[in-house]
C-alpha positions as CSV (number, residue, x, y, z in Angstrom):
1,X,-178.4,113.9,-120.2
2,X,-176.4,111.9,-123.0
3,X,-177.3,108.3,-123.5
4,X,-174.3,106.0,-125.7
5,X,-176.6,103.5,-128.0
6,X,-174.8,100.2,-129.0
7,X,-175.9,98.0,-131.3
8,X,-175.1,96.7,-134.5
9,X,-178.8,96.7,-135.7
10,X,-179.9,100.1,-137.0
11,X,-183.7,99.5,-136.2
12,X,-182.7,98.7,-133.2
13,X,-181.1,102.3,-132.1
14,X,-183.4,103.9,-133.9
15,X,-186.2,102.6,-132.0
16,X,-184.2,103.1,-128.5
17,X,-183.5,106.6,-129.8
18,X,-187.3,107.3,-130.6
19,X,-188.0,106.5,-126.8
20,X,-184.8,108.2,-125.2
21,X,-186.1,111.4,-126.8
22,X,-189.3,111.2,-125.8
23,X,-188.2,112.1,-122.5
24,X,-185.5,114.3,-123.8
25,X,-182.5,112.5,-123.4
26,X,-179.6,113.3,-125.8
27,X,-178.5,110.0,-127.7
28,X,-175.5,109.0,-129.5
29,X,-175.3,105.7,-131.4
30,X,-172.2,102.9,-132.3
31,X,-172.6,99.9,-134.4
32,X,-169.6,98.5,-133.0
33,X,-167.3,97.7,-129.7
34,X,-164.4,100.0,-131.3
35,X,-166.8,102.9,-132.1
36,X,-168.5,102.0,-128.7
37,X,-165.0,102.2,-127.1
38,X,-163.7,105.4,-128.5
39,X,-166.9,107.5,-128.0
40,X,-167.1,106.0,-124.2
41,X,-163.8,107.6,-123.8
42,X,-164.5,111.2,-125.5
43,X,-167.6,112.6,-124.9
44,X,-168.1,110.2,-121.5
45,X,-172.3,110.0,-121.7
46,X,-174.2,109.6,-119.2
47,X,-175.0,106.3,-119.4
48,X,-174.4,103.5,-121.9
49,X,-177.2,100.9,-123.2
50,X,-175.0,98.4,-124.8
51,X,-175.7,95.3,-127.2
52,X,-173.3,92.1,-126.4
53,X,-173.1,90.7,-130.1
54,X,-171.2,93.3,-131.6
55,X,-168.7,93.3,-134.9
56,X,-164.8,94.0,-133.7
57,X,-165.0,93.6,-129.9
58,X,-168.1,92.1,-128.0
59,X,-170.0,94.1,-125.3
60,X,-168.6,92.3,-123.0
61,X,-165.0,93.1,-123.8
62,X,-166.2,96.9,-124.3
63,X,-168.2,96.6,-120.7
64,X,-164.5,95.3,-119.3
65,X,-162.5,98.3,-120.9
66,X,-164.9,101.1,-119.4
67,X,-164.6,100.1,-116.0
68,X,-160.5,99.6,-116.5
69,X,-160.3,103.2,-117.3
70,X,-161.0,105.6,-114.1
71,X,-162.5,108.3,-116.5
72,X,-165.3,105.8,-117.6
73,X,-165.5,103.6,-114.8
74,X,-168.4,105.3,-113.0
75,X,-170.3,105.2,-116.2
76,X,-174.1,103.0,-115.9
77,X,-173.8,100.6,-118.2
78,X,-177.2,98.8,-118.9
79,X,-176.3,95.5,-121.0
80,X,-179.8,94.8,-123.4
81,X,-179.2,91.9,-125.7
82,X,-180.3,88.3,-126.9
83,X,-178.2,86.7,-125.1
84,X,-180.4,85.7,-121.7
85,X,-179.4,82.5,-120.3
86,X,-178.4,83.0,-116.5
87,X,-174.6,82.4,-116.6
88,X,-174.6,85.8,-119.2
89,X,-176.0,87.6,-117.1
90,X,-173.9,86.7,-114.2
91,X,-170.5,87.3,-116.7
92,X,-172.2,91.1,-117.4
93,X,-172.6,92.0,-114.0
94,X,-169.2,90.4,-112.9
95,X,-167.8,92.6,-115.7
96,X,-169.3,95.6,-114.5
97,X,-173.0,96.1,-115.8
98,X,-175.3,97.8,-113.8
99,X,-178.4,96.3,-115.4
100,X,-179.3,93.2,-118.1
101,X,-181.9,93.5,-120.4
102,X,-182.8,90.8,-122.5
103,X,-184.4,90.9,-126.1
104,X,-187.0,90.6,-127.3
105,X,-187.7,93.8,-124.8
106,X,-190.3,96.5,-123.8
107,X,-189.8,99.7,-124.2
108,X,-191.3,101.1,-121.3
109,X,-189.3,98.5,-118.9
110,X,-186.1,99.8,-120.8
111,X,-187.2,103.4,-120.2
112,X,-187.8,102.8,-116.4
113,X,-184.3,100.8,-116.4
114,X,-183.0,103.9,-117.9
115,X,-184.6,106.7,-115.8
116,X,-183.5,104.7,-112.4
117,X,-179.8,104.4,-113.6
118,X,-179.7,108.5,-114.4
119,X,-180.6,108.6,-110.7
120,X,-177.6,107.1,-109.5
121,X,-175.8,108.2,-111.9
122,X,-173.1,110.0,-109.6
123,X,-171.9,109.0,-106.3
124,X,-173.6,112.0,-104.6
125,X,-177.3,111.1,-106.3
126,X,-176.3,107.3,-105.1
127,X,-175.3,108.2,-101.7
128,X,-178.0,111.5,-100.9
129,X,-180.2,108.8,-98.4
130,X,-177.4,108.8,-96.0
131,X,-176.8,111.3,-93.0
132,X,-174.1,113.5,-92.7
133,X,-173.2,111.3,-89.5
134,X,-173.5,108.0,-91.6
135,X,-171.6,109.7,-94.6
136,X,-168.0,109.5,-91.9
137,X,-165.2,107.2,-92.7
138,X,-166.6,103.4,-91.8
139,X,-163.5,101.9,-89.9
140,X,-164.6,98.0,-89.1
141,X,-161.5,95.6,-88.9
142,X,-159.2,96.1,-91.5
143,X,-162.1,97.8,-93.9
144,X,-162.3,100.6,-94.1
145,X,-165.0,103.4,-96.4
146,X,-164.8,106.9,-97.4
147,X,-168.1,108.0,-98.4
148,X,-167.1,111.0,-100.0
149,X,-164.4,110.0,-101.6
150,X,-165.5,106.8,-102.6
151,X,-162.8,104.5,-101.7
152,X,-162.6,101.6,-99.8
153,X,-159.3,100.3,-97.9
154,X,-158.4,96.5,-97.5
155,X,-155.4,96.1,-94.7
156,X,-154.6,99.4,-96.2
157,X,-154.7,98.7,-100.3
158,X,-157.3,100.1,-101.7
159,X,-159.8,98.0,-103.4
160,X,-161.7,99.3,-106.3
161,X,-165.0,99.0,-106.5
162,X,-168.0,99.4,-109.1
163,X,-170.9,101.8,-108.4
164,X,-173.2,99.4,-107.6
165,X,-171.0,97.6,-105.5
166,X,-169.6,100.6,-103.6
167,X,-173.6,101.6,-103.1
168,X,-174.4,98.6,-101.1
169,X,-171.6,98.3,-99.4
170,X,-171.9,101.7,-98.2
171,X,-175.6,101.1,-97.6
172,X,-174.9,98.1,-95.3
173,X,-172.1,99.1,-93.6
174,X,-173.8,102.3,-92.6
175,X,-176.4,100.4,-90.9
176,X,-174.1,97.4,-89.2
177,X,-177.0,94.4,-87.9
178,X,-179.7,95.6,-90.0
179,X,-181.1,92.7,-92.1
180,X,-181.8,94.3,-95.9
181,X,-184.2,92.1,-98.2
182,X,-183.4,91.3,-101.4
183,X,-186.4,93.8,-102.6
184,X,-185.1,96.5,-100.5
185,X,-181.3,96.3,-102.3
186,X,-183.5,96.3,-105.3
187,X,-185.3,99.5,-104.4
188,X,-182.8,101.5,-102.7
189,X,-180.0,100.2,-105.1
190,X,-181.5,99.7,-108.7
191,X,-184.5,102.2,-108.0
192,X,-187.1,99.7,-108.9
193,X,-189.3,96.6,-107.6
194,X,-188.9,93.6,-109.5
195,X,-189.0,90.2,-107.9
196,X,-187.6,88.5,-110.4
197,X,-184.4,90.4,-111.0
198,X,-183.0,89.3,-107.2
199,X,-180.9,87.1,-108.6
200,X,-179.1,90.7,-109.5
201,X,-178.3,91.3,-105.7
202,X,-177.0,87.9,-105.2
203,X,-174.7,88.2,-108.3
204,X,-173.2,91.9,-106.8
205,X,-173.1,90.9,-103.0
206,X,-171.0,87.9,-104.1
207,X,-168.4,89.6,-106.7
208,X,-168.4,92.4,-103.6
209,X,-167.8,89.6,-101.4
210,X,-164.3,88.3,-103.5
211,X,-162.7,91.8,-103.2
212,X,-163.2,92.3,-100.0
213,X,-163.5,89.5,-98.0
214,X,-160.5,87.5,-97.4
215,X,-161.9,84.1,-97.4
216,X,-165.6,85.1,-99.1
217,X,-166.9,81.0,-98.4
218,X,-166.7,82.0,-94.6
219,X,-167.3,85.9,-94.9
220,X,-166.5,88.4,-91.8
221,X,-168.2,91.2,-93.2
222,X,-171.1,90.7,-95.4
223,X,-173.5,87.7,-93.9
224,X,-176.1,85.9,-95.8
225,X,-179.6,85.5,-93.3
226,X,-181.2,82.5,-94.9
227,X,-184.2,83.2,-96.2
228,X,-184.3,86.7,-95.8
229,X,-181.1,88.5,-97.1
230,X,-178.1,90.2,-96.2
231,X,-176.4,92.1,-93.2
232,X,-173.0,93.8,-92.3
233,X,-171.4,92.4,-88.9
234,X,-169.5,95.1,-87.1
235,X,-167.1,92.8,-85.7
């Protein structure tokens, strides 16, 4: 497993490279969004840990340009930075971030952020809970979901999706009228418990909700069950 470092403090990688080892990860480091960029696109790792403040182009920007390109879209993309006021955090997952991690930060909590993203780092890791009945094409309205292919159909355009986003949807619409908990999308989803990281569920539920819903304020697909969570209508 390859791990891409960003982050324009040296101490910073090296200390994230002293713990990725540790568990024998293979790490590469950038000090900036174009290095970040370019070794994204060559040697595709694994999964990217990624600084916001960077010189040239900000993480963000470099977050927005892996998920553009279909040979780096699938990538997990952990955002750790100093930035932690909610409306970041909302722009990094809107952007495509499978995880925000704010500094000053634990090393062990990045570590379990890490080893829970290299879990679901493929679509077959994400999607090995599901049956071979529940992995069929999902047909409901004018949605449609190929498991295996991971594409998802909109009135017959297809709509692209990030991993984390094509992993609940898939998730919910597997099991139409279930009501899922916030904590259980955590723990399927992200692979951990954390109560207060939520808020991360409600953030991907409603960017899912804008591609594929056609008016998300009054959605058809994904309904919210106050005070409990979320569930797929089948109709």
């Amino acid at each position: 497993m390859q791990v891409l470092v960003v982050d324009d403090e040296p101490k910073i990688c090296e200390l994230i490279r002293y713990n990725l080892e540790r568990y024998h990860y293979g790490v590469i480091t950038a000090f900036d969004g174009i290095s970040a960029l370019e070794l994204a696109c060559r040697l595709r790792p694994n999964l990217i840990i990624l600084d916001i403040m960077l010189p040239g182009i900000d993480g963000l920007e470099v977050c927005r340009e892996i998920r553009r390109s279909p040979e780096t879209a699938a990538i997990p993309i952990i955002i750790l930075t100093a930035r932690g006021q909610e409306i970041d955090k909302i722009l990094g997952f809107e952007l495509g971030a499978d995880d925000y991690v704010t500094k000053p930060f634990s090393p062990r909590e990045l570590m379990a952020r890490v080893k829970a993203q290299v879990r679901r780092s493929t679509t077959a890791t994400s999607q090995a809970a599901f049956t071979q009945e529940q992995r069929k094409e999902i047909h409901v309205g004018d949605l449609v979901i190929n498991p295996d292919r991971f594409e998802v159909f909109l009135g017959g355009q297809e709509i692209r999706l990030s991993r984390k986003e094509f992993s609940l949807l898939l998730l919910m619409a597997s099991h139409p009228g279930q009501i899922f908990t916030r904590d259980q999308l955590m723990s399927v989803i992200w692979g951990y418990d954390s109560v207060d990281e939520t808020r991360t569920v409600d953030v991907h539920i409603r960017y899912l909700r804008r591609k594929i819903e056609r008016d998300p304020s009054h959605p058809k697909y994904i309904e919210t069950i106050r005070g409990l969570g979320y569930r797929f209508k089948n109709g």
